[in-house]
C-alpha positions in Angstrom: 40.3 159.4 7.9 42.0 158.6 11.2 44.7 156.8 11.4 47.2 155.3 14.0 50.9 156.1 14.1 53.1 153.7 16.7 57.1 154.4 17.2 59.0 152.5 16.6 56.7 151.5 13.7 55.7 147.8 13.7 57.9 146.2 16.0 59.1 147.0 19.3 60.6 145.1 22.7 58.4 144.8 25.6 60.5 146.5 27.6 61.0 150.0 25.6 58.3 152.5 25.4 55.9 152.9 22.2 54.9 156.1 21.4 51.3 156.0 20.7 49.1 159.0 18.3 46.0 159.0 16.6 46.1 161.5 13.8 43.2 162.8 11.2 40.5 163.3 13.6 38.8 166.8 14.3 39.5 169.4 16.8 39.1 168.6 19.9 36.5 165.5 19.1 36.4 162.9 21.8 37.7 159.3 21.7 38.2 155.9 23.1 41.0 154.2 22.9 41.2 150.3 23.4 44.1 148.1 23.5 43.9 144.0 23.8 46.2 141.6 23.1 45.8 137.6 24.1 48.2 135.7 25.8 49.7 132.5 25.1 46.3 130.2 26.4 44.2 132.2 24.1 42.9 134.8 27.3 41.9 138.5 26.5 43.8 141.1 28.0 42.2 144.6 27.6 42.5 148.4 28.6 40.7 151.6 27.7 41.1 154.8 28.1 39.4 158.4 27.2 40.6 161.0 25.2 40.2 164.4 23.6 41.8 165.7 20.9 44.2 168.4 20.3 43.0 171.6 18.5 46.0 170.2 15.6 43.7 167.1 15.0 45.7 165.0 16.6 46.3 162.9 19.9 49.7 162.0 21.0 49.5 160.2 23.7 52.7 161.6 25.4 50.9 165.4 25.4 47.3 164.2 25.9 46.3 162.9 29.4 43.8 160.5 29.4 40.6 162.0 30.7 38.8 160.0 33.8 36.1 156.9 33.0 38.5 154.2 31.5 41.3 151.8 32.9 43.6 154.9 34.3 43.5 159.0 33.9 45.7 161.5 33.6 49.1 161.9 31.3 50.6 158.4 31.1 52.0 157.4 27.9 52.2 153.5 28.3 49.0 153.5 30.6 46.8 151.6 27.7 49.6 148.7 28.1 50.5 148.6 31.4 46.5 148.9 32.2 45.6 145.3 30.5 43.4 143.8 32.8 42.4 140.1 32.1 39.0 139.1 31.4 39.4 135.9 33.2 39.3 136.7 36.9 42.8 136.4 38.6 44.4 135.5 35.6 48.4 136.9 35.2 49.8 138.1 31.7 52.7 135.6 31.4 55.1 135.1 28.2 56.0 131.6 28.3 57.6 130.7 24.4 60.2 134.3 24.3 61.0 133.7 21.0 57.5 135.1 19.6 55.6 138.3 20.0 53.1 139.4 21.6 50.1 141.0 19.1 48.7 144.3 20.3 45.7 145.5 19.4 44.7 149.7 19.3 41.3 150.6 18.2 40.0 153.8 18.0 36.4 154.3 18.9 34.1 157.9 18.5 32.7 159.5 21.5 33.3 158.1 25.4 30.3 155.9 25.2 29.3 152.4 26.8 29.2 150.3 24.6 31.7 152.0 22.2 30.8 154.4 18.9 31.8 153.8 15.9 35.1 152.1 15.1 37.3 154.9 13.7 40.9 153.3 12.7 42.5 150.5 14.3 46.0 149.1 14.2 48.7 146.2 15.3 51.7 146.3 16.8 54.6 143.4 17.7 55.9 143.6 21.0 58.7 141.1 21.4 61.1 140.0 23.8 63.9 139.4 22.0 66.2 141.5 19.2 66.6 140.3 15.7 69.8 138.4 15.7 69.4 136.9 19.3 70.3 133.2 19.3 68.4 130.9 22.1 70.4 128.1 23.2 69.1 125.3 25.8 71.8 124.0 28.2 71.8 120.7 29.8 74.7 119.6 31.9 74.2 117.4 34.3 71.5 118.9 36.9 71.7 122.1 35.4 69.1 123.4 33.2 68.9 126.7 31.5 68.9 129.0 28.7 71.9 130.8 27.2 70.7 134.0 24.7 73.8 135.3 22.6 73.6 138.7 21.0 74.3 138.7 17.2 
C-alpha cells in the first residue's frame, strides 16, 4: 500500500524545507497530490498538483516535477506548500498565536482526475514556528510593547 514519507518526520519549522515522497505505488502510475491546511479562523487553504511515478515505485518530490493541470508544474519541491491558495476569496494565510503549529494535510489520490480517484494514503505533518525549548516572553514598559523569544 502507499504510503507517505515527510523529512524531517513529524515536525518541522515553517521556514525549513520538508522533503515530500510517496512510496509503494506502481511504476510509473499517475497521482494527485493534495495538501490543505486551515488557518487560525477555521479557512481552507489548498494546493494540488500532478504526478507520475518513478519506474522504482516511488515519487520524491525533489526528482519528480510536477506535471501541468494543478496549482503549479515542473520540479519544485515545496510547490504543494507554497501553492495554498485560499478558498475564501482574497483571504491571506496569516499565523497569529506562534506558539502552535500549523496542521498540514497530504493526500494522495489515483489518476489526474476531476473530481479526484480513489484516496490512496494520506498523512499529517506539524509545521511550527518556533523550536522546542523557545521561551515567549511579553514585555510591557511604559509605551513599549513587544515580544522577547529566548533560545533554550
Amino acid at each position: 500500500a502507499p504510503s507517505v514519507r515527510f523529512s524531517p518526520a513529524v515536525r518541522s519549522l515553517f521556514d525549513e524545507p520538508l522533503a515530500i515522497a510517496v512510496q509503494g505505488l506502481g511504476p510509473r502510475q499517475q497521482v494527485t497530490l493534495r495538501t490543505s491546511l486551515r488557518d487560525e479562523t477555521g479557512e481552507l487553504f489548498q494546493a494540488c498538483a500532478r504526478y507520475q511515478a518513478g519506474d522504482d515505485r516511488e515519487l520524491d518530490l525533489a526528482r519528480c516535477p510536477a506535471l501541468p493541470g494543478g496549482s503549479f508544474s515542473g520540479l519544485e519541491p515545496m510547490g504543494l506548500l507554497w501553492a495554498l491558495q485560499p478558498q475564501k476569496p482574497f483571504w491571506r494565510l496569516v499565523k497569529r498565536d506562534v506558539q502552535t503549529p500549523f496542521l498540514l494535510q497530504l493526500e494522495v489520490f489515483e489518476g489526474h482526475g476531476d473530481p479526484a480517484g480513489r484516496l490512496l494514503a494520506q498523512a499529517q505533518h506539524k509545521r511550527a514556528f518556533l523550536r522546542d525549548g523557545v521561551r515567549r516572553v511579553p514585555v510591557r514598559e511604559g509605551r513599549i510593547r513587544a515580544t522577547l523569544f529566548l533560545p533554550p
